[in-house]
NUZA-381634 format. One line per field, with one value per atom (N, C-alpha, C): x, y, z; residue number from 1; residue in three letters. Coordinates in steps of 0.2 Angstrom, whole numbers, plus 2048, in hexadecimal, padded with zeros to 3 digits. Layout:
REM residues N
x	[X/...]
y	[Y/...]
z	[Z/...]
kolza	[NUM/...]
drenro	[ALA/...]
//
This chain:
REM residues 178
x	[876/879/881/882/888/890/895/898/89E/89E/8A4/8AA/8B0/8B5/8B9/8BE/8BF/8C4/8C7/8CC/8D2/8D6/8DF/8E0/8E5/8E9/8EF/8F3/8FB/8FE/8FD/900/907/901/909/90E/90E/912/917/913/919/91B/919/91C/922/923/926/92C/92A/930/932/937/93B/93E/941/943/949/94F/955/95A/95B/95D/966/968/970/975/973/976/974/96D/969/964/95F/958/955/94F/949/946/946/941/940/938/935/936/93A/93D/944/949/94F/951/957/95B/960/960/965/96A/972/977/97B/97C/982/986/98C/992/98F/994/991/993/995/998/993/98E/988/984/984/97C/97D/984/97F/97E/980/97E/977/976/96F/968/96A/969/966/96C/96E/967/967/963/95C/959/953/951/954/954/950/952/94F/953/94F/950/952/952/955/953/956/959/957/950/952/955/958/95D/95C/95A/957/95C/962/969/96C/974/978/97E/97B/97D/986/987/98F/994/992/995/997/991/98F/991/990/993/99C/99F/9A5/9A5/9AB/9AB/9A7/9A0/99A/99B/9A1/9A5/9A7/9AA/9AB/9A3/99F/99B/995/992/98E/98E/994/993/993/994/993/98C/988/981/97E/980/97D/97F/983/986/982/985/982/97C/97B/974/96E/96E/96A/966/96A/967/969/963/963/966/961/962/963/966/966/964/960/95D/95E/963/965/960/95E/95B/95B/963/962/95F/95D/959/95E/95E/963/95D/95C/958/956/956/955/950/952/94E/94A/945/942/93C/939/933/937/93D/940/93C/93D/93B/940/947/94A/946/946/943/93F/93A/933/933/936/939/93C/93F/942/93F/938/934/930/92C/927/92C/932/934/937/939/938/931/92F/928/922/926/924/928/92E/933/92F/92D/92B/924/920/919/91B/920/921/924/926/92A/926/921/91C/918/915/912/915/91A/91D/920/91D/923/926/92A/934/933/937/939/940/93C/940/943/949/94C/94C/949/948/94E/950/956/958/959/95C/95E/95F/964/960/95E/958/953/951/949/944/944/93D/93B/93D/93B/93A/940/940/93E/93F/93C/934/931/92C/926/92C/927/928/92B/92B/924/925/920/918/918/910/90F/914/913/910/913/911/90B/90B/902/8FF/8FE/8FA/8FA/8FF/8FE/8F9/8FB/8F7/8F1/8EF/8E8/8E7/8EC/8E9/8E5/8E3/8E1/8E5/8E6/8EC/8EF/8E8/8E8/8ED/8E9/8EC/8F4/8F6/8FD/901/8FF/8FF/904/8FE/8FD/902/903/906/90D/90F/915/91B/919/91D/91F/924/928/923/923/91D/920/91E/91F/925/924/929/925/924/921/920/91A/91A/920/924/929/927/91D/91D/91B/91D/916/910/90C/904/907/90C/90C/90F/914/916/914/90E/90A/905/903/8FF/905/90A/90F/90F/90F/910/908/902/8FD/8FD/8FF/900/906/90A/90E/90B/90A/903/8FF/8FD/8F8/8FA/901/902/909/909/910/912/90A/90E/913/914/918/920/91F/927/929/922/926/924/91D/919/915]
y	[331/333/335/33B/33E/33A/338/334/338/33D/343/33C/340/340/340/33B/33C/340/344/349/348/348/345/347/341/341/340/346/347/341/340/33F/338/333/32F/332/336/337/33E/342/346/344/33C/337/336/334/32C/331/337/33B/33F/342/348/34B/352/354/356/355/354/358/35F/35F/360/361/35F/364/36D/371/375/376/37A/37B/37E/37D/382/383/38A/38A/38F/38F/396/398/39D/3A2/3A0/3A6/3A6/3A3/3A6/39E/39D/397/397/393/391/38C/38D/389/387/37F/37D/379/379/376/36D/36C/363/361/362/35B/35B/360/361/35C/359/357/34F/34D/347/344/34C/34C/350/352/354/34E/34B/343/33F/33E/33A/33C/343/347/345/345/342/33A/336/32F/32A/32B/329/321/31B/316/315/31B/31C/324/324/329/329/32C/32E/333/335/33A/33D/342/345/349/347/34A/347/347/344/344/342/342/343/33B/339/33F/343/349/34F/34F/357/356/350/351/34C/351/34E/349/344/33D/339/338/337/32E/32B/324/321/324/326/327/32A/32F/328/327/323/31B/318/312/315/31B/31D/31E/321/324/31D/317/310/30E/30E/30A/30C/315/317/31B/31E/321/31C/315/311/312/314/313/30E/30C/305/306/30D/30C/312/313/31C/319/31D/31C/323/323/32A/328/32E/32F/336/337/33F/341/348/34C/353/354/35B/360/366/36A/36E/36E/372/369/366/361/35B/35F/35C/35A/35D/359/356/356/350/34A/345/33F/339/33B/339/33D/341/345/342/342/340/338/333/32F/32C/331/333/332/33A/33A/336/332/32D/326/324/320/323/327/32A/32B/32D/32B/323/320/31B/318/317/315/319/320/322/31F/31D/31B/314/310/309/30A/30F/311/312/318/31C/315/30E/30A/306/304/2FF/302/309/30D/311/310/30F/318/31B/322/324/32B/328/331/332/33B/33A/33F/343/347/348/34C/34E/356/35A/35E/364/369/36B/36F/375/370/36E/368/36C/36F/374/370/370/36E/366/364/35D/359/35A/358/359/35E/360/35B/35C/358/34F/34D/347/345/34D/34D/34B/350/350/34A/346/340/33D/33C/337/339/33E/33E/33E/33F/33D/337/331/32A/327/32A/32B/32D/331/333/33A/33E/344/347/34B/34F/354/355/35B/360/364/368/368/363/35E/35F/35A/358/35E/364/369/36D/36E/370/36D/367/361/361/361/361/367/36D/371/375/379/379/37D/37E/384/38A/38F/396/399/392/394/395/39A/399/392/391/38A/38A/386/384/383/381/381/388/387/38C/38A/38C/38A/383/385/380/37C/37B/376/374/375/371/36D/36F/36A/365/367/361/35A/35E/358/356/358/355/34E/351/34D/347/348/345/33F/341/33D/339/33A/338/331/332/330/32B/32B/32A/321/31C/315/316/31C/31E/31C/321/31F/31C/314/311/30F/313/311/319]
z	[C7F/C85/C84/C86/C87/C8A/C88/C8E/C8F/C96/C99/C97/C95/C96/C9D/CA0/CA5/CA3/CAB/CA8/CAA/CA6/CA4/CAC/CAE/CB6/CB2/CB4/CB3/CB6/CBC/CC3/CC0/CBC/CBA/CB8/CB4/CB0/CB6/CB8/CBB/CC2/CC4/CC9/CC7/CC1/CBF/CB8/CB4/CB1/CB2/CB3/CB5/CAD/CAE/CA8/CAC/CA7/CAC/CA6/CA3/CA0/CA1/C9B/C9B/C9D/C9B/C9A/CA0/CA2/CA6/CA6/CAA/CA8/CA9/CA3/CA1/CA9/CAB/CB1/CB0/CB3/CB1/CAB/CA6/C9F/CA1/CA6/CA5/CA5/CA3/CA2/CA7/CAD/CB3/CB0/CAC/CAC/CB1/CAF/CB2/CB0/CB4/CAE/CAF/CA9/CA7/CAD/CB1/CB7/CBA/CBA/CC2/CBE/CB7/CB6/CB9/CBA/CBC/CC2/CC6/CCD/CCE/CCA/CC9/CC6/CC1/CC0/CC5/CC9/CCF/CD3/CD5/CDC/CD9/CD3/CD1/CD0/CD2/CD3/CCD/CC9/CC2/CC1/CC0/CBF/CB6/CB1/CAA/CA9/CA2/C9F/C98/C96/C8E/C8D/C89/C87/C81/C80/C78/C76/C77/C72/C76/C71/C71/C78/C7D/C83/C85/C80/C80/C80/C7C/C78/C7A/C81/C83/C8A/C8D/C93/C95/C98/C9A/C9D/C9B/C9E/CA0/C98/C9B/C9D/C97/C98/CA0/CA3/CAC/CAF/CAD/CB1/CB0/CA9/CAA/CAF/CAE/CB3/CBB/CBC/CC5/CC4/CBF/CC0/CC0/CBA/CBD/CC3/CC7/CCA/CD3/CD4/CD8/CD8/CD2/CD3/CD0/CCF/CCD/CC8/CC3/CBB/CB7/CB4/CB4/CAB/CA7/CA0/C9D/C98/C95/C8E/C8A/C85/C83/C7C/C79/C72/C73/C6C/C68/C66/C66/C62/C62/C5C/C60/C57/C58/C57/C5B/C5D/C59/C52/C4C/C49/C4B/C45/C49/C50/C52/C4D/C47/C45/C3E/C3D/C39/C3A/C34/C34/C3B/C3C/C41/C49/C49/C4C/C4F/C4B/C4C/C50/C4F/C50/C55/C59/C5D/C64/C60/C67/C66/C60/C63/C68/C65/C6A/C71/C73/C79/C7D/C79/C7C/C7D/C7B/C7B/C80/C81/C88/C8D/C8C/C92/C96/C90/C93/C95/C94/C97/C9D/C9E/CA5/CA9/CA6/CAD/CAF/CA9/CAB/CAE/CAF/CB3/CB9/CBA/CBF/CC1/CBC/CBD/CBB/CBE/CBE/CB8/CB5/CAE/CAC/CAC/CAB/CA2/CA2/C9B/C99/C96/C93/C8C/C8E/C86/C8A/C85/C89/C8B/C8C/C90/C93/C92/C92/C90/C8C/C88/C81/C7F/C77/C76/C75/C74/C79/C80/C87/C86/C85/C84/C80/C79/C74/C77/C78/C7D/C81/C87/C88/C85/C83/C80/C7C/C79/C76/C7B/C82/C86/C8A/C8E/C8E/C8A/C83/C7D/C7D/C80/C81/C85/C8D/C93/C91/C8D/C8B/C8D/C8D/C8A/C86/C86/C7F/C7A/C77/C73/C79/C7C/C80/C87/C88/C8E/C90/C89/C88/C88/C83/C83/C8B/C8E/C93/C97/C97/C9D/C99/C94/C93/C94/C94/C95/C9C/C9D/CA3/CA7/CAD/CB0/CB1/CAE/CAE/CA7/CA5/C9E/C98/C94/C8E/C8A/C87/C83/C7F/C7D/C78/C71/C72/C69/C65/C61/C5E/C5B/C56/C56/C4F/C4B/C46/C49/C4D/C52/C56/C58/C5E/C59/C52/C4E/C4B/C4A/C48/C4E/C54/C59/C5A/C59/C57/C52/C4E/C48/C49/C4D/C4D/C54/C55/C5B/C58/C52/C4E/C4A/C47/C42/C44/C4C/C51/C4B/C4A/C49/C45/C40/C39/C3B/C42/C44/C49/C49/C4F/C55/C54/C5C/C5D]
kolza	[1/1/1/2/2/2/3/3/3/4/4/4/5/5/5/6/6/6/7/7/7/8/8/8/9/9/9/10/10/10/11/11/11/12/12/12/13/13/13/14/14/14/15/15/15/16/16/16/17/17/17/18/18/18/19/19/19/20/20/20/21/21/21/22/22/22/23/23/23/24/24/24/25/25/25/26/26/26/27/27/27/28/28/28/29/29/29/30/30/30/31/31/31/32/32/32/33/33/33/34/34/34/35/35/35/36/36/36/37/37/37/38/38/38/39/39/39/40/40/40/41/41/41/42/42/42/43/43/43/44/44/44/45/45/45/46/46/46/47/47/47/48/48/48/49/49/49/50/50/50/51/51/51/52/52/52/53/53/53/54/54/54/55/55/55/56/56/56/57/57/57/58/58/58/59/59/59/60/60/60/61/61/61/62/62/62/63/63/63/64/64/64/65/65/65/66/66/66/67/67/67/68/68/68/69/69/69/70/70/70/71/71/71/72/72/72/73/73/73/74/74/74/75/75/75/76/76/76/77/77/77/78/78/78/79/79/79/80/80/80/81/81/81/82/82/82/83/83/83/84/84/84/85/85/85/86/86/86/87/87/87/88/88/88/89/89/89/90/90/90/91/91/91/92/92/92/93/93/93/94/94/94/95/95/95/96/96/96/97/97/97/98/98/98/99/99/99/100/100/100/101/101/101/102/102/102/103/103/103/104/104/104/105/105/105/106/106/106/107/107/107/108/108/108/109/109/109/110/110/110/111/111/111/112/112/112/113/113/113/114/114/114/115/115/115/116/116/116/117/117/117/118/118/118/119/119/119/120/120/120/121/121/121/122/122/122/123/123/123/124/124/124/125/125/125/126/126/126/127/127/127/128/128/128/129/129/129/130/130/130/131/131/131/132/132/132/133/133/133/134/134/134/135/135/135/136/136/136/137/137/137/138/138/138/139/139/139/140/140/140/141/141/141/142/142/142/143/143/143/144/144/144/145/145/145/146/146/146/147/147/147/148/148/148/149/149/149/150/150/150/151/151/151/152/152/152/153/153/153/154/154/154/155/155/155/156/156/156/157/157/157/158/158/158/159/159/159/160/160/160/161/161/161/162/162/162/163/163/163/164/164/164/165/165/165/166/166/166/167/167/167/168/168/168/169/169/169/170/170/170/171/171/171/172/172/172/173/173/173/174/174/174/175/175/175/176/176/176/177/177/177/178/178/178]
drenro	[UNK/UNK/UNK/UNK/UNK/UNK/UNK/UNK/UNK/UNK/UNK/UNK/UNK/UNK/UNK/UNK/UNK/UNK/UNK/UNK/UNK/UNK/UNK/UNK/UNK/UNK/UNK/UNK/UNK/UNK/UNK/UNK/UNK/UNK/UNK/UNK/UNK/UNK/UNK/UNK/UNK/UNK/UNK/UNK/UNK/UNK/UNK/UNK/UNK/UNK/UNK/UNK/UNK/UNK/UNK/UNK/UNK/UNK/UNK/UNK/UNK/UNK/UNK/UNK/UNK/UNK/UNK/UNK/UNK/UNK/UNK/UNK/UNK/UNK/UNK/UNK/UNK/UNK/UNK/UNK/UNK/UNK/UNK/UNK/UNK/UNK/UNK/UNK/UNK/UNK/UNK/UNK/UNK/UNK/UNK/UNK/UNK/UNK/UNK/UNK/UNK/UNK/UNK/UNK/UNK/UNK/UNK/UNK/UNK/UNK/UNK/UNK/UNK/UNK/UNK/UNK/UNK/UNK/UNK/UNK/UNK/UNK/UNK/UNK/UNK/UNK/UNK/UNK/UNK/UNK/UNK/UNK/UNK/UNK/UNK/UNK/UNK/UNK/UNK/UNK/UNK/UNK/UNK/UNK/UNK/UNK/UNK/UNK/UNK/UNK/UNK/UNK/UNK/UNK/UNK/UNK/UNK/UNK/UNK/UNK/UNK/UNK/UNK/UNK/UNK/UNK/UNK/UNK/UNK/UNK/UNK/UNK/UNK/UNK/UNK/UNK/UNK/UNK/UNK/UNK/UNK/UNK/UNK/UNK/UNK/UNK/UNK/UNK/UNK/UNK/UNK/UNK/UNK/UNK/UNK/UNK/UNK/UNK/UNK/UNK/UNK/UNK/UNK/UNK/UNK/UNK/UNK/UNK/UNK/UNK/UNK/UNK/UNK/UNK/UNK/UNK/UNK/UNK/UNK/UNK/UNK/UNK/UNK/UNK/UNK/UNK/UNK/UNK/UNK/UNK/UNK/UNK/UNK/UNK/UNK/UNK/UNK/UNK/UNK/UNK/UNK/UNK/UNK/UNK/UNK/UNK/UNK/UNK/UNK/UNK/UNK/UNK/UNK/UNK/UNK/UNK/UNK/UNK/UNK/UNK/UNK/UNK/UNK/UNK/UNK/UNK/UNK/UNK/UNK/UNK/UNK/UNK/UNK/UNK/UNK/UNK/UNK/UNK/UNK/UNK/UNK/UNK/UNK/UNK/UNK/UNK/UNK/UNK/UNK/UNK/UNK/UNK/UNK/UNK/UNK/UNK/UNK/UNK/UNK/UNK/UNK/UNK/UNK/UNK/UNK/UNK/UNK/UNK/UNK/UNK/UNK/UNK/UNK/UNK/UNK/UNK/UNK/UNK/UNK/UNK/UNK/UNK/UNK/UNK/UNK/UNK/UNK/UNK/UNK/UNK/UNK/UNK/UNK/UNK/UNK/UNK/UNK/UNK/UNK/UNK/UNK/UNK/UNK/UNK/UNK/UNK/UNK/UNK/UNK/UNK/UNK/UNK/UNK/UNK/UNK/UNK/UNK/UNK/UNK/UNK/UNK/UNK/UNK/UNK/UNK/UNK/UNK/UNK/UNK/UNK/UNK/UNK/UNK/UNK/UNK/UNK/UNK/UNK/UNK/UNK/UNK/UNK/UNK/UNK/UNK/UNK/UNK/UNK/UNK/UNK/UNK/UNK/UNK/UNK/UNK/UNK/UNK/UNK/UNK/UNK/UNK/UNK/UNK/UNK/UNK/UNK/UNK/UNK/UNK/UNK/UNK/UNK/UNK/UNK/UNK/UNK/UNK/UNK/UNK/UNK/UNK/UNK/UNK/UNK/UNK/UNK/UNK/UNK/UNK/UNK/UNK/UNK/UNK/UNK/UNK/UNK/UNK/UNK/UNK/UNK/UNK/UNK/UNK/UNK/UNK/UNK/UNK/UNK/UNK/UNK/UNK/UNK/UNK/UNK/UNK/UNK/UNK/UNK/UNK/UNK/UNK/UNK/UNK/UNK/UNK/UNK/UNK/UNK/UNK/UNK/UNK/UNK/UNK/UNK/UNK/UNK/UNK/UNK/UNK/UNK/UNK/UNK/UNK/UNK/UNK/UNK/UNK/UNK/UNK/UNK/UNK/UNK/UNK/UNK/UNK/UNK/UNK/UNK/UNK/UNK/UNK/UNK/UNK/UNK/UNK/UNK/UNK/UNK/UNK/UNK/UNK/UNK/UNK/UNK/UNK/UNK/UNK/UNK/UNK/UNK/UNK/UNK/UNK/UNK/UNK/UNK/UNK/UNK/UNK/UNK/UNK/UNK/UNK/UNK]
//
């Protein structure tokens, strides 16, 4: 006897993350910028109880010393978890690393709840591979993850050897960590 597959339910995950990028964001093929000051009123308007941060947050937005205890204070972020990866050396070994521990804060979050903004510059690539790690958690299929992690109406951000990289990096995730 056969036993069907039940079929992957997005719905925690695009409940519970947001993709909250730093600089602008990919929508439809064009890239909508805005200056650093709007991100953490943009932050704020998504009501996210933490922040993983897939680059180097500190450095890119202005005043982030001032900015961050009002985003805790009044926007109710409870935590920010930088984990940068520089956007040429996502399948580095730090790289790698990165996104399996972002992805792992994020599946504790979706389970417990807690609403959680994703963050890099554009949300395409690094936001992305984040993603697919975490539905591959959730129990996606490659496919799946695939599908569910990238922007709608944006071309996919991997290519065919980079969508096997993040297979394999799904695979072989205990190596860095979880």
């Amino acid at each position: 006897m056969q036993h069907l597959r039940k079929p992957y339910n997005p719905e925690p995950v695009t409940k519970h993350v947001v993709r909250v990028p730093v600089s602008g964001k990919k929508e439809f093929g064009a890239v909508l910028e805005w200056e650093p000051h709007e991100y953490p009123l943009i932050v704020m308007s998504k009501k996210p109880q933490e922040i993983v941060a897939l680059r180097n947050i500190r450095n890119n937005i202005m005043e982030w010393d001032t900015l961050w205890p009002a985003l805790h204070k009044h926007g109710g972020i409870e935590r920010l978890h930088e984990l940068p990866i520089r956007s040429d050396r996502i399948f580095s070994d730090e790289g790698k690393a990165n996104l399996v521990e972002a992805s792992r804060i994020l599946e504790k979050n979706v389970n417990e709840g807690k609403r959680t903004a994703v963050t890099c510059n554009l949300g395409s690539r690094r936001t992305s591979g984040a993603l697919y790690l975490l539905h591959r958690r959730m129990g996606a299929t490659h496919e799946e993850a695939l599908e569910h992690s990238r922007i709608p109406g944006v071309k996919a951000p991997f290519n065919e050897l980079e969508q096997e990289h993040l297979k394999q990096l799904f695979e072989e995730r205990e190596k860095y960590g979880g």
